[in-house]
N, C-alpha and C positions, 0 to 999 in steps of 0.2 A: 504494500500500500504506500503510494507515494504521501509526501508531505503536502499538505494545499497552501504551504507562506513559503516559497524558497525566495533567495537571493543567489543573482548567477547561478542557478541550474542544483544550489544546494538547502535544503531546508536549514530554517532559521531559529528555531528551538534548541539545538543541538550547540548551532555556534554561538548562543547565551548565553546556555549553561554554566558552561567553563567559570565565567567571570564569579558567578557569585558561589559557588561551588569554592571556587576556589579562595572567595573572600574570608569567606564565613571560614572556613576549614582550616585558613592560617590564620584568623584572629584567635582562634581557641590556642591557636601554636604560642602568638605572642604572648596572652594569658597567662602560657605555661612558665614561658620566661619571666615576663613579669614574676611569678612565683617563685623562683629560682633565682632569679638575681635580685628581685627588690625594688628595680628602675624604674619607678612610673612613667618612663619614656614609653615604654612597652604596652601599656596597660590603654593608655591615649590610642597608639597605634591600633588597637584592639578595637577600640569604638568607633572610628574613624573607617577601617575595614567592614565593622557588620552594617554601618548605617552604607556603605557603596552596596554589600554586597543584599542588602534586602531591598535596594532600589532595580538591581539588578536580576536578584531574583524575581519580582513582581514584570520585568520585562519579561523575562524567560517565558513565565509564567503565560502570558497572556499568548503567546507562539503557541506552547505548549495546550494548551485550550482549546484553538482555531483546531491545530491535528488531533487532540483526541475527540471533538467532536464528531469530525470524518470518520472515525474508526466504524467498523458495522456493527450494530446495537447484535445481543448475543453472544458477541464470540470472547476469547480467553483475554484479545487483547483488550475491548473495553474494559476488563475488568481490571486486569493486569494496570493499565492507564490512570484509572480512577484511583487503585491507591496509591499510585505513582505524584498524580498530582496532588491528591489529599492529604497526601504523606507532604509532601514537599512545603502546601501550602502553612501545616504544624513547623515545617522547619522555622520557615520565616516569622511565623507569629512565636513562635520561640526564642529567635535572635531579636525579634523586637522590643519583646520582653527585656532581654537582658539590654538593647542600648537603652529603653528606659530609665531602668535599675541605673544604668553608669548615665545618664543627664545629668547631675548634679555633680557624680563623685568619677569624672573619668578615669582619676589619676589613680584611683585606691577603691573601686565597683563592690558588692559587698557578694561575699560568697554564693549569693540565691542569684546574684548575675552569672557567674562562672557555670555555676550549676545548670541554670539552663542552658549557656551556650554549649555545654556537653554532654546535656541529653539529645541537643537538634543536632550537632555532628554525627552522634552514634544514630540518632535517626536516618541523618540525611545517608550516610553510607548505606543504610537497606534502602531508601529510594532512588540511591543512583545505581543499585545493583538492578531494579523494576524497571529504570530507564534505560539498562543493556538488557533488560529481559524482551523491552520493546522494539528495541532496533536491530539488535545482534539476533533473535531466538523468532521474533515474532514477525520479521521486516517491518516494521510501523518506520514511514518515513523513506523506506528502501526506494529507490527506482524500481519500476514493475522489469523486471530481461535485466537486471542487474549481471555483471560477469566481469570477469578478472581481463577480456579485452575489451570492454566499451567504451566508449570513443567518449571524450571531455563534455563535460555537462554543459561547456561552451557552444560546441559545435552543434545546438540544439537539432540533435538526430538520436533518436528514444536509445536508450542504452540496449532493448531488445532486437535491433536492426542487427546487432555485430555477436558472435557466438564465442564461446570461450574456445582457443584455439585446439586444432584437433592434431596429435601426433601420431 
């Protein structure tokens, strides 16, 4: 099932991900430092990361919507999708939570902030495993003749036109 939002010939869910994925998932990192060393340089860094990376998410998000709408009512992947994005959307309302919690006290957050930024990590890792269950398992998003020669998503010619070569 192809994606219905690409840019240049590639869906657009996929390439947002990354950002706040990755926002969120190093701010817990800094956190740790923060802990470890004591430097509320680290701890700033940390709020500054979840409030990009839940702006970033809620973009993802809205990508990710448009194609699981598409998906066909019934099958494994609506399912699979739903808690994919339900899951995701607890993440985000859980790093919100915690940049809340640190508004006031960025430099020095109080424990029920960390806490929740480390319950939506350990979240977010089983819903980014449900977002390779979607692409990698289910093709949600695939090109329909997907294959190891099909010609650049540039050359707008269906990636099903060229066949995987034969030896």
């Amino acid at each position: 099932m192809e994606s219905k939002v690409k840019l240049f010939g590639h869906p657009i869910h996929p390439m947002l991900i990354a950002f706040p994925l990755g926002l969120l998932a190093t701010s817990f990192v800094f956190d740790i430092v923060h802990w470890i060393t004591g430097n509320d340089y680290f701890s700033e860094v940390a709020f500054w990361m979840i409030a990009a990376g839940i702006i970033g998410g809620l973009l993802a998000a809205v990508f990710g919507l448009v194609d699981w709408l598409a998906i066909p009512a019934g099958t494994r992947a609506k399912a699979v999708g739903l808690w994919h994005g339900a899951g995701n959307v607890i993440v985000v309302l859980l790093f919100a939570g915690s940049w809340l919690l640190r508004l006031n006290t960025q430099r020095n957050p109080s424990i029920f902030a960390y806490i929740l930024s480390l319950i939506a990590v350990l979240l977010a890792l089983v819903t980014a495993w449900l977002g390779g269950e979607l692409v990698d398992r289910l093709g949600v998003g695939v090109d329909e003749g997907a294959n190891v020669n099909a010609p650049s998503s540039l050359s707008h010619q269906p990636a099903a036109a060229h066949t995987a070569a034969t030896d």
